[in-house]
Biopython code that builds the backbone (N, CA, C, O; Angstrom):
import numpy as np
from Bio.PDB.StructureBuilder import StructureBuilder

atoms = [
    (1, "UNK", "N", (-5.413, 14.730, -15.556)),
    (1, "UNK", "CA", (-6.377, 13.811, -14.957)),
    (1, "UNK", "C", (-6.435, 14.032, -13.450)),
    (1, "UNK", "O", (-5.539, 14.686, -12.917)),
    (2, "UNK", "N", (-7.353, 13.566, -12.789)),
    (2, "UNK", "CA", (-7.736, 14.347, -11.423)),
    (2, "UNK", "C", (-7.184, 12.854, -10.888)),
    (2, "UNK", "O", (-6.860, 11.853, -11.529)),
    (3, "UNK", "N", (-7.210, 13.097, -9.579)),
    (3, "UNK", "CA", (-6.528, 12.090, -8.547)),
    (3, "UNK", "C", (-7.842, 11.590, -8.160)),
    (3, "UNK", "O", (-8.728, 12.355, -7.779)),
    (4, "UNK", "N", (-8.016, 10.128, -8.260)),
    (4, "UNK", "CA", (-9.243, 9.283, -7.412)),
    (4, "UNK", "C", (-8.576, 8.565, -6.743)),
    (4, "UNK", "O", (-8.352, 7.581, -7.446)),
    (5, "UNK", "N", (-8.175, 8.463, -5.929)),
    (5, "UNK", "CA", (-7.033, 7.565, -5.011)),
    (5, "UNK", "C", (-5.832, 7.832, -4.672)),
    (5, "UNK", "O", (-4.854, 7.596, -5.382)),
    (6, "UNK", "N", (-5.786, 8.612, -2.978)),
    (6, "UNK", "CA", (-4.031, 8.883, -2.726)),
    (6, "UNK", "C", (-3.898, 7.764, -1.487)),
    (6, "UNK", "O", (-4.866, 7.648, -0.736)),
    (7, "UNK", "N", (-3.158, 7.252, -1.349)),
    (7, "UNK", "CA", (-2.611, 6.349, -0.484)),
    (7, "UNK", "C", (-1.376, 6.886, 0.263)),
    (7, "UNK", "O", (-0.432, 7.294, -0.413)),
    (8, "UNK", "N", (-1.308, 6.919, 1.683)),
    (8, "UNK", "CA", (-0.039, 7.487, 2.303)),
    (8, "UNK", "C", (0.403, 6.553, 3.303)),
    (8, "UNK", "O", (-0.428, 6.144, 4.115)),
    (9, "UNK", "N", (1.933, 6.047, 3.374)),
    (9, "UNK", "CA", (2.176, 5.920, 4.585)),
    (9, "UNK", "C", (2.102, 4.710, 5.083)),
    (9, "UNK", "O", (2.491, 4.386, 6.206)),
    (10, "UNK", "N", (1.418, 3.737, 3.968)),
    (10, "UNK", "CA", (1.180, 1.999, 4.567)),
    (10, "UNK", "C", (2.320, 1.652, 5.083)),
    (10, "UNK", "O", (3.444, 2.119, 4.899)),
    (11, "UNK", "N", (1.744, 0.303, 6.129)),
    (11, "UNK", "CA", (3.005, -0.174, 6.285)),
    (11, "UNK", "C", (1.744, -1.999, 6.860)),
    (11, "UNK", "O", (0.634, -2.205, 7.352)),
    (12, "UNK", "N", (2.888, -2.785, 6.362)),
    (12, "UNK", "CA", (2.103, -3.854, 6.855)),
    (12, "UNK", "C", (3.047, -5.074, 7.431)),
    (12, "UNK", "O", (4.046, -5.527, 6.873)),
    (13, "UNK", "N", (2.443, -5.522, 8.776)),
    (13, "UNK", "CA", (3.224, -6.552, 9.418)),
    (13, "UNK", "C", (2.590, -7.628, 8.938)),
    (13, "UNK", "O", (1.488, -7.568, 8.393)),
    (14, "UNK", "N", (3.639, -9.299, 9.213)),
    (14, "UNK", "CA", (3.295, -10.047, 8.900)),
    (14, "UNK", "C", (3.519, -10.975, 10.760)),
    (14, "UNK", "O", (4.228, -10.584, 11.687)),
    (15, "UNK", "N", (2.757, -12.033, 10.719)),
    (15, "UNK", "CA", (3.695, -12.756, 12.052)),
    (15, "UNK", "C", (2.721, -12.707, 13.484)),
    (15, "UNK", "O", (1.516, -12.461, 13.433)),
    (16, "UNK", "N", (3.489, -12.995, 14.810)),
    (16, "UNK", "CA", (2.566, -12.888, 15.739)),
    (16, "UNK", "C", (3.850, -12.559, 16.872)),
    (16, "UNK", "O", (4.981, -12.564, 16.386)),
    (17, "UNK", "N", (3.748, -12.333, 18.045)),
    (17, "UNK", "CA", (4.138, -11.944, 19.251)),
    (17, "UNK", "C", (5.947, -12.206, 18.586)),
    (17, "UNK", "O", (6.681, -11.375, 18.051)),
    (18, "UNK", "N", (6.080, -12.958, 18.745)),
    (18, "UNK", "CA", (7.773, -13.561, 19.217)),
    (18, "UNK", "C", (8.462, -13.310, 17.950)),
    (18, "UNK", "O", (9.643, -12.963, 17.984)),
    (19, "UNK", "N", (7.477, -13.534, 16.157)),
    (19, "UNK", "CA", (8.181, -13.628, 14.877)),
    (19, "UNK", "C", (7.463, -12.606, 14.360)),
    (19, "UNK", "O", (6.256, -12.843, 14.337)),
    (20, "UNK", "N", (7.883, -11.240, 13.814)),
    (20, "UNK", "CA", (7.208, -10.381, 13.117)),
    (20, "UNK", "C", (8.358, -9.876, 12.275)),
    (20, "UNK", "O", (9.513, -9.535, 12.530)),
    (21, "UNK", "N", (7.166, -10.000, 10.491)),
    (21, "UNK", "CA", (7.696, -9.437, 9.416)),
    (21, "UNK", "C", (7.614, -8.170, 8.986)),
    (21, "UNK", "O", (6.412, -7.957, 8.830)),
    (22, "UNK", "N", (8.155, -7.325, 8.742)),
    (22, "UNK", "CA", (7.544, -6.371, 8.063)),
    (22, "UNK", "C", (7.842, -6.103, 6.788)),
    (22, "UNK", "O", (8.876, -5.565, 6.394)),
    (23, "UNK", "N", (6.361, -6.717, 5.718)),
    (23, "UNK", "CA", (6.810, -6.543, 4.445)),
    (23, "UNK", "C", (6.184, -5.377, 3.772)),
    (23, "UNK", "O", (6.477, -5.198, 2.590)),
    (24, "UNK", "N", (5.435, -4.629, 4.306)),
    (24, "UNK", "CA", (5.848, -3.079, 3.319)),
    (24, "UNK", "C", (6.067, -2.172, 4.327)),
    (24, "UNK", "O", (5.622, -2.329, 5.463)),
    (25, "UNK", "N", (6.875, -1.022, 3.899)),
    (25, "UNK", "CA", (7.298, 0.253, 4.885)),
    (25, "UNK", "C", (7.110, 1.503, 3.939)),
    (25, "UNK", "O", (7.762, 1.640, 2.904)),
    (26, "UNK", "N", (6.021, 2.538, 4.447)),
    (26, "UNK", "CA", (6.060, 3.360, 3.887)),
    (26, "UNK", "C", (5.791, 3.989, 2.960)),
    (26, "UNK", "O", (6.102, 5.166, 2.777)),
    (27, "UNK", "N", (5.156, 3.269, 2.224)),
    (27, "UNK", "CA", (4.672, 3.364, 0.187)),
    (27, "UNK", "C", (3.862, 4.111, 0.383)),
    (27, "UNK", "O", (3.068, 3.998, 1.316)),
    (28, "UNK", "N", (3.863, 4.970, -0.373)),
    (28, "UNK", "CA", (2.370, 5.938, -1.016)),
    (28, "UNK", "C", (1.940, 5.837, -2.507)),
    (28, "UNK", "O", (2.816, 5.232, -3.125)),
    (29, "UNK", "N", (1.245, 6.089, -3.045)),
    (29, "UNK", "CA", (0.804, 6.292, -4.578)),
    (29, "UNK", "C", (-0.446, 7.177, -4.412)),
    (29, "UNK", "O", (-1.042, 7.297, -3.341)),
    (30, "UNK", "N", (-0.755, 7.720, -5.433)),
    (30, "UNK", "CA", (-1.953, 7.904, -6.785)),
    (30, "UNK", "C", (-2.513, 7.197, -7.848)),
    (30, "UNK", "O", (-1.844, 6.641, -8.718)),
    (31, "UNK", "N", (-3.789, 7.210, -7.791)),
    (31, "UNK", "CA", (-4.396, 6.531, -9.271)),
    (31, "UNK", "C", (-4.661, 7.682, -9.134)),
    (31, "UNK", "O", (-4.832, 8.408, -8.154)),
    (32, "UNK", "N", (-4.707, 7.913, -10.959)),
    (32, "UNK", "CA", (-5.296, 8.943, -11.380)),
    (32, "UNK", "C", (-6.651, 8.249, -11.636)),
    (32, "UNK", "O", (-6.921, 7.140, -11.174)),
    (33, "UNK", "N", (-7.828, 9.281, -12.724)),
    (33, "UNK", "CA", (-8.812, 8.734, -13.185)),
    (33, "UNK", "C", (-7.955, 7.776, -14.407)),
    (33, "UNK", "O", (-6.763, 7.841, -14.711)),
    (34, "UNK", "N", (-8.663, 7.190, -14.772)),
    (34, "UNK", "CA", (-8.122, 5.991, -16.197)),
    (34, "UNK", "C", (-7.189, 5.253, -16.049)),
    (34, "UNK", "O", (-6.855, 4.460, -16.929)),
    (35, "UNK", "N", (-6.581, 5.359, -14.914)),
    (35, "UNK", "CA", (-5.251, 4.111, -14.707)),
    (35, "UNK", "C", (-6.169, 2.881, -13.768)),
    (35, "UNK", "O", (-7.293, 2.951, -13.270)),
    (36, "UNK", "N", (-5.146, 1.759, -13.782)),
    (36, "UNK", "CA", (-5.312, 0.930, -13.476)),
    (36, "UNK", "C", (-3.987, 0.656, -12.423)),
    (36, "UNK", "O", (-2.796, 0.809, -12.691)),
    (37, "UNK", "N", (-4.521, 0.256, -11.296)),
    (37, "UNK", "CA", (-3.731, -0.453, -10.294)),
    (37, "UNK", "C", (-4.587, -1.893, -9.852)),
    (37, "UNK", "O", (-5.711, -2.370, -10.008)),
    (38, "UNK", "N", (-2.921, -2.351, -9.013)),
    (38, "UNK", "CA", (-3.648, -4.023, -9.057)),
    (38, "UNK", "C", (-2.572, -4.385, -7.924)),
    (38, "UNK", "O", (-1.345, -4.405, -8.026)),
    (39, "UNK", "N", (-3.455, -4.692, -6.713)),
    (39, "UNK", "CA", (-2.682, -5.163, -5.626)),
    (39, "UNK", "C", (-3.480, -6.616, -5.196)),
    (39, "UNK", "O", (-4.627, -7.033, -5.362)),
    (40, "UNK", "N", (-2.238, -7.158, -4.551)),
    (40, "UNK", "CA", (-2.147, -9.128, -4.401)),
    (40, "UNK", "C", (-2.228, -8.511, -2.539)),
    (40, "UNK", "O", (-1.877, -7.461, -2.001)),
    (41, "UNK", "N", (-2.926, -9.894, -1.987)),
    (41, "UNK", "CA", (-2.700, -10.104, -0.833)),
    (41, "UNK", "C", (-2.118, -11.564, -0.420)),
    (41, "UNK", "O", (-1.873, -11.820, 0.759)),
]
sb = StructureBuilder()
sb.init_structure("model")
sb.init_model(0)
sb.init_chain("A")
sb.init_seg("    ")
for serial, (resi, resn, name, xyz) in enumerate(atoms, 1):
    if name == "N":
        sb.init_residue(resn, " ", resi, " ")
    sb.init_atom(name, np.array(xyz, "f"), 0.0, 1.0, " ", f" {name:<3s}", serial, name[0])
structure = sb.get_structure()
């Protein structure tokens, strides 16, 4: 199956000046064609 989706490298802060989270570091993936992914915000 061919790759429709590469993702590299996220990273996401949470917070402001003085309190910062960092809840993802680094993740990558692939969807192929026919899979299913499912991301929450």
């Amino acid at each position: 199956m061919r790759t429709i989706l590469s993702v590299e490298k996220i990273e996401k802060y949470y917070g402001n000046k003085g309190n910062i989270t960092k809840a993802i570091d680094n993740i990558s993936f692939n969807v192929k064609e026919g899979e299913f992914n499912g991301s929450f915000r």
